[in-house]
PASE-281327 format. One record per residue (C-alpha): y, x, z. Coordinates in Angstrom, 2 decimals, decimal comma. Example, Ala and Ser with C-alpha at 12.3 -4.5 7.8 and 13.67 -1.06 7.14 Angstrom:
BEGIN
[[-4,50 12,30 7,80]],
[[-1,06 13,67 7,14]],
This chain:
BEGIN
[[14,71 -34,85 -0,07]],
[[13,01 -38,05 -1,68]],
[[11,96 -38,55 -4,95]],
[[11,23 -42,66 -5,65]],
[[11,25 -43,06 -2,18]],
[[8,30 -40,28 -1,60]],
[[9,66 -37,06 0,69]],
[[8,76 -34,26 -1,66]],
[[8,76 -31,46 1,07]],
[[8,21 -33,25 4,39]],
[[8,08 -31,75 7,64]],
[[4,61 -33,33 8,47]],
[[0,93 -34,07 6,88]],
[[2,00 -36,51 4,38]],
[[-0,88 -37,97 2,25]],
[[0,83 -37,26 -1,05]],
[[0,49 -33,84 0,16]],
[[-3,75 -34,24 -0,58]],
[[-3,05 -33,23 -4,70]],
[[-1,64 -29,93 -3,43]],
[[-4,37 -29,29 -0,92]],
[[-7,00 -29,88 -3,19]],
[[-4,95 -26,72 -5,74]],
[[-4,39 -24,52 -2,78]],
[[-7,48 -24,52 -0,73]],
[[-9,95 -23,15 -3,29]],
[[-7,71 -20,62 -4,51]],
[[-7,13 -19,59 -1,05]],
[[-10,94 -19,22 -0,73]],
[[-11,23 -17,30 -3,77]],
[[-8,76 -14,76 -2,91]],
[[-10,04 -14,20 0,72]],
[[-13,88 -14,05 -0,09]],
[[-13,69 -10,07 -0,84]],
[[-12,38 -9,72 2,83]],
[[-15,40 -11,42 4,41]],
[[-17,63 -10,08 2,21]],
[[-16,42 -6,34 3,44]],
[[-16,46 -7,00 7,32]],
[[-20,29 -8,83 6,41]],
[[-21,57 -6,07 4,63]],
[[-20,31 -3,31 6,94]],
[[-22,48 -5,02 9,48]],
[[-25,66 -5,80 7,09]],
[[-28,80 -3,87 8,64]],
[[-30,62 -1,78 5,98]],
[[-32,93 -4,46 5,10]],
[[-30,20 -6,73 4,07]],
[[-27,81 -4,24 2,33]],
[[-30,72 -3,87 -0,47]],
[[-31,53 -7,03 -0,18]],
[[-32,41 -8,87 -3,92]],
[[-30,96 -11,43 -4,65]],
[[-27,96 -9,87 -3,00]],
[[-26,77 -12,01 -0,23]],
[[-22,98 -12,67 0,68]],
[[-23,29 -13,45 4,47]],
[[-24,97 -11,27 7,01]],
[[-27,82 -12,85 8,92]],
[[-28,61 -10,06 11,42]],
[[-25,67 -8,76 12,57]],
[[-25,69 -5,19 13,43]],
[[-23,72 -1,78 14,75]],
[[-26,66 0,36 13,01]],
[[-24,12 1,34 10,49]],
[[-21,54 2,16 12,67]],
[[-23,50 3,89 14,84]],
[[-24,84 6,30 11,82]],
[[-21,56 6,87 10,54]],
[[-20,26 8,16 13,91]],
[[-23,28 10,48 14,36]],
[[-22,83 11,69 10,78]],
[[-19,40 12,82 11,73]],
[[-20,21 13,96 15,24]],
[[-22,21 16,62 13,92]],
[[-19,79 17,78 10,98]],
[[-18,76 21,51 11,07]],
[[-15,09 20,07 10,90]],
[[-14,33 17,34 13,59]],
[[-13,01 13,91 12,21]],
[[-9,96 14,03 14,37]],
[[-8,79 17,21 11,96]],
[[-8,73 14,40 9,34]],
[[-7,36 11,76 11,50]],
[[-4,97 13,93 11,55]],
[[-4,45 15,18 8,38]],
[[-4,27 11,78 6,84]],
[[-1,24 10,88 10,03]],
[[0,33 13,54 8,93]],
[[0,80 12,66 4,69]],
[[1,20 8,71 5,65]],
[[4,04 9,39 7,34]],
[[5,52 11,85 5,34]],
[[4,93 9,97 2,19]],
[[5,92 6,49 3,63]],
[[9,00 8,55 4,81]],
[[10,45 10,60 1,80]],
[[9,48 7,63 -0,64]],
[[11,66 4,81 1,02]],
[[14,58 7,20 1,24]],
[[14,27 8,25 -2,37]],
[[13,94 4,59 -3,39]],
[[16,28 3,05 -1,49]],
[[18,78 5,83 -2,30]],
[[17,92 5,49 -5,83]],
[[17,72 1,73 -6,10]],
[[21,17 1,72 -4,25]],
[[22,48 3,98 -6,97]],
[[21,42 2,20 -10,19]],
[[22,32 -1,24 -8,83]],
[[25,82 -0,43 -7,13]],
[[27,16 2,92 -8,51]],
[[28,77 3,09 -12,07]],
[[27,63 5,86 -14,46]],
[[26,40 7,45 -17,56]],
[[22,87 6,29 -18,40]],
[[22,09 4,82 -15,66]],
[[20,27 2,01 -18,10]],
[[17,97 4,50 -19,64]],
[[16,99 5,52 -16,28]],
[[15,78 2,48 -15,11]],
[[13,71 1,78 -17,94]],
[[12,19 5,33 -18,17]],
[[11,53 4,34 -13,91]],
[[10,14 1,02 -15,57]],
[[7,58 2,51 -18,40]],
[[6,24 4,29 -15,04]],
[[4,72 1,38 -14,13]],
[[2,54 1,50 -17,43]],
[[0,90 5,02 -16,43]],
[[-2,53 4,91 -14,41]],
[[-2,50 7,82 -11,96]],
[[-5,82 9,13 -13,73]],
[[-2,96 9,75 -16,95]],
[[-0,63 12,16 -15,18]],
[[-3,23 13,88 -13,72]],
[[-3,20 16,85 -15,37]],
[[0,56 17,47 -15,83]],
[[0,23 16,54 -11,70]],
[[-1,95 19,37 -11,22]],
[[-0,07 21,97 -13,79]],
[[3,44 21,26 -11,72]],
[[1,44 21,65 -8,36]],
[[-0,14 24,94 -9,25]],
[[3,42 26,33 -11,05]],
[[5,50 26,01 -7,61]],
[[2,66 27,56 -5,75]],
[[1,71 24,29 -3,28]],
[[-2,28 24,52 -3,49]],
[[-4,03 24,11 -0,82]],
[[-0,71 22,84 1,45]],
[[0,02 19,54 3,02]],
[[3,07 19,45 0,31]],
[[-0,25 18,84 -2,58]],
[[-1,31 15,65 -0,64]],
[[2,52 14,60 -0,14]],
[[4,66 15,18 -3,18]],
[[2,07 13,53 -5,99]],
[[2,95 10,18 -4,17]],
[[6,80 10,46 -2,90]],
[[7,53 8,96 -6,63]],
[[6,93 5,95 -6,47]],
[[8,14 3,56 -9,28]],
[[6,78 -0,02 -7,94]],
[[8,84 0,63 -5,07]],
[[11,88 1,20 -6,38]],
[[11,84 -1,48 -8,89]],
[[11,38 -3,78 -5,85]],
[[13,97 -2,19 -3,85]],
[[16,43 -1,97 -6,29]],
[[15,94 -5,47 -8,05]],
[[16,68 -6,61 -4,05]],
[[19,59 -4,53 -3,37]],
[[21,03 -6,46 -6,65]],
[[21,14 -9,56 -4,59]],
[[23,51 -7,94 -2,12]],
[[26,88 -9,25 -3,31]],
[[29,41 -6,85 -4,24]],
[[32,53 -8,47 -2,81]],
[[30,92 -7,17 0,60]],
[[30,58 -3,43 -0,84]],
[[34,19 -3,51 -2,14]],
[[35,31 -4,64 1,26]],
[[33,42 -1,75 3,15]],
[[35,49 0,49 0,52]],
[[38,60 -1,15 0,90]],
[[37,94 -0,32 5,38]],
[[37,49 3,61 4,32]],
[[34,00 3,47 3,99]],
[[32,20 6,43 1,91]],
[[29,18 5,62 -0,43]],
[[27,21 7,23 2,16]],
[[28,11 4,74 4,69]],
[[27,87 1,71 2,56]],
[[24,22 2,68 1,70]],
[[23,62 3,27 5,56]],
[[25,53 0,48 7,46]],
[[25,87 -2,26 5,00]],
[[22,76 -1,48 2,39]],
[[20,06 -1,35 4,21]],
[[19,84 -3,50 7,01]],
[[20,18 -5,77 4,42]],
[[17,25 -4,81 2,72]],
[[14,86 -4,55 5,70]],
[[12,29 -6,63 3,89]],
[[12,10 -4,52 0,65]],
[[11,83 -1,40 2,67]],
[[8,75 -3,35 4,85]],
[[7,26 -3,85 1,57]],
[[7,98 -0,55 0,06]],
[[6,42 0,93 3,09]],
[[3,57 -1,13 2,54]],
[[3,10 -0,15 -0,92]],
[[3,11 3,59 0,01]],
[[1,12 3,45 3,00]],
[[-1,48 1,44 1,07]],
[[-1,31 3,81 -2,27]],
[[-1,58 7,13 0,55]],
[[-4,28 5,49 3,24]],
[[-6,80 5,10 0,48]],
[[-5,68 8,11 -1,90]],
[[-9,15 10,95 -2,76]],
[[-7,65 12,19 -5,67]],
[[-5,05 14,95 -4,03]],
[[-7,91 16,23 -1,70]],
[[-10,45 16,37 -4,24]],
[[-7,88 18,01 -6,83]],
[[-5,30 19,87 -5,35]],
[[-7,07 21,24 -2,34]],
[[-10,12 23,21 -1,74]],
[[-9,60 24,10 1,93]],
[[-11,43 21,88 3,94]],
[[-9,52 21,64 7,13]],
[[-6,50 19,96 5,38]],
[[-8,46 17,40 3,59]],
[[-7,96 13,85 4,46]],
[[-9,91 10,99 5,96]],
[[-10,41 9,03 3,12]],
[[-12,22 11,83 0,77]],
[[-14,38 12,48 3,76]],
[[-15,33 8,71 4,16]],
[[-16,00 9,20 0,56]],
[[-18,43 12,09 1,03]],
[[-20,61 10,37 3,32]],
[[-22,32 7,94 0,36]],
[[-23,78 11,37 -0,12]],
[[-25,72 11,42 3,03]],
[[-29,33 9,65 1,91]],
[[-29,80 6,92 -0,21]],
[[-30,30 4,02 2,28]],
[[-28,06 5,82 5,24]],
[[-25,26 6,59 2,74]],
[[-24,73 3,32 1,57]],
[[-24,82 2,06 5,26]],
[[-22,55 4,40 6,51]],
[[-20,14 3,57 2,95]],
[[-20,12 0,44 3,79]],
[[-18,40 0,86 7,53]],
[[-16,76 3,18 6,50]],
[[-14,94 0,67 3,78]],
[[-13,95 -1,44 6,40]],
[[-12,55 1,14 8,81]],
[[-10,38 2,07 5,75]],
[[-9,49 -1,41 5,04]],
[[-8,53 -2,74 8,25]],
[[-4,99 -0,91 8,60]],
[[-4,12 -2,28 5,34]],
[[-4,93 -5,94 6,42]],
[[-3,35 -5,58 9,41]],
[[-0,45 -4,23 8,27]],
[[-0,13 -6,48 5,56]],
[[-0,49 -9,61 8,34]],
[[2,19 -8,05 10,66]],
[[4,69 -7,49 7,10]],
[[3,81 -10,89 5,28]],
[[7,01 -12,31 5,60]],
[[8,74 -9,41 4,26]],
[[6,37 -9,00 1,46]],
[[6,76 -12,74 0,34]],
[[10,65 -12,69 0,71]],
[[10,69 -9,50 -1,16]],
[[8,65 -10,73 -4,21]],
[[10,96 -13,84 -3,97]],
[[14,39 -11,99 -4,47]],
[[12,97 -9,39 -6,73]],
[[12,24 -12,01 -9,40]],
[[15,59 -13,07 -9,45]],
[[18,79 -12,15 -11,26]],
C-alpha cells in the first residue's frame, strides 16, 4: 500500500523506515537490558558482585559461582534431583489442570447460553485486581480444611485458578465465529465435541500462551513450599534456590545470583520458542 507515493509497509529497508527505527531500537534496549544484566551478574567473580559503583557488564568472566552453587547442593541432606523433581511434577500438573479449566470455562462463557454467565466473568475479571500475597490467608484456611498439608495437591491447587488465563482464552475463543459452531451442531455434534474438535485447535495460540502464563507463575512460585508445606522432601526447586542466599554473605549472593539465571532461562526459552503465539494471542484478545 502507498500513501503519496511512499510504500507505508514495504517488504524491504526503505529509508522512510529510519523514524521508526530510531522509536523501536531504544525501547528494545530498554526492555532487554534486565536479561543481560542477569546472565552478567551470574558470572561476576566475588570481587565484582560487591563492586561500588555497581557495574552492569562483567569484566572477568567466571564459573566460581556456578561451581559454589553445585557444591552447596552436592552436600545437602536432600539431593537436588528430589526437587528437580518435585518442581516436574507441579509444572505439569498445574500447566495441565489450568488450560483444561480455562479453556473449558472460556468455551462456556463465550459460546454457551445461560443464567449469569455475565456476573461470572466479571467476578473472573475483579480476580485480576487481587495480589497473591491478598488471598493468602483464605488460601491457607481452605488448604488446611480439606486436609492437603504437606501433599503435592498444596503446591498444585493454589495455582490451577488462574484468571489471566482465562480472560485470554476466552476473549480468543470469541473470535471463533459461530456460524461454524452451529454447523458442527447441525452434523450431530455434542458440546463436548465442539469444544474438542472444532474449539481448540483453533485456539492453539491462546492455550501456548496460557501455558506460558502458568508455567511461568509455577516455575518461579516459593510461596506454596514455604506456606503450605513443612516436609522437606516435597519442597520445590525454586524455595531451595531461595534458601541458598542464606549460605554466607559473599557465597550466598554468588550462588543467588546463578541460581537466578538457572531459574530464568526456561522462561526465556520458552517464551522464544512460543513468541508467535503469545503476540497473536495478545492481538485477538484485544479485540471484539
Amino acid at each position: 500500500m502507498a500513501v503519496g507515493g511512499t510504500k507505508v509497509n514495504p517488504k524491504k529497508f526503505h529509508r522512510n523506515q529510519i523514524p521508526l527505527y530510531l522509536y523501536l531500537i531504544p525501547i528494545a534496549v530498554f526492555m532487554g537490558a534486565p536479561i543481560v544484566y542477569i546472565i552478567n551478574h551470574a558470572f561476576k567473580p566475588m570481587d565484582e558482585l560487591f563492586a561500588f559503583p555497581p557495574r552492569f557488564f562483567v569484566t572477568h568472566p567466571s564459573l566460581d559461582n556456578f561451581c559454589n552453587l553445585f557444591k552447596t547442593t552436592a552436600g545437602s541432606t536432600i539431593p537436588i534431583s528430589r526437587y528437580i523433581f518435585n518442581s516436574l511434577i507441579v509444572c505439569v500438573a498445574v500447566v495441565v489442570l489450568s488450560i483444561l479449566i480455562s479453556t473449558m470455562a472460556g468455551f462456556a462463557l463465550s459460546k454457551m447460553k445461560f443464567r449469569l454467565k455475565g456476573p461470572i466473568f466479571e467476578v473472573n475479571n475483579l480476580a485480576l485486581m487481587f495480589v497473591a500475597t491478598a488471598v493468602t490467608i483464605p488460601r491457607y484456611l481452605t488448604i488446611n480444611t480439606i486436609g492437603i498439608l504437606d501433599t503435592y495437591w498444596a503446591h498444585i491447587l493454589p495455582l490451577v485458578a488462574m484468571p489471566v488465563c482465562l480472560f485470554l482464552i476466552k476473549q480468543f475463543i470469541d473470535q471463533v465465529p459461530d456460524s461454524l459452531l452451529e454447523a458442527a451442531q447441525l452434523e450431530g455434534a455434542s458440546a463436548w465435541t465442539i469444544y474438542r474438535k472444532v474449539v481448540m485447535p483453533l485456539t492453539k495460540p491462546a492455550i501456548a500462551t496460557g501455558a506460558i502464563l502458568a508455567f511461568q507463575a509455577v516455575w518461579t512460585n516459593t510461596e506454596t513450599s514455604s506456606l503450605f508445606t513443612s516436609a522437606e522432601g516435597i519442597r520445590t526447586l525454586p524455595f531451595y534456590m531461595n534458601t541458598l542466599t542464606a549460605v554466607g554473605t559473599v557465597q550466598g549472593q554468588g550462588m543467588a545470583a546463578a541460581a537466578a539465571l538457572i531459574m530464568f532461562i526456561p522462561n526465556l526459552v520458552l517464551f522464544i520458542i512460543m513468541q508467535s503465539s503469545v503476540m497473536n494471542t495478545m492481538a485477538y484478545s484485544g479485540m471484539k
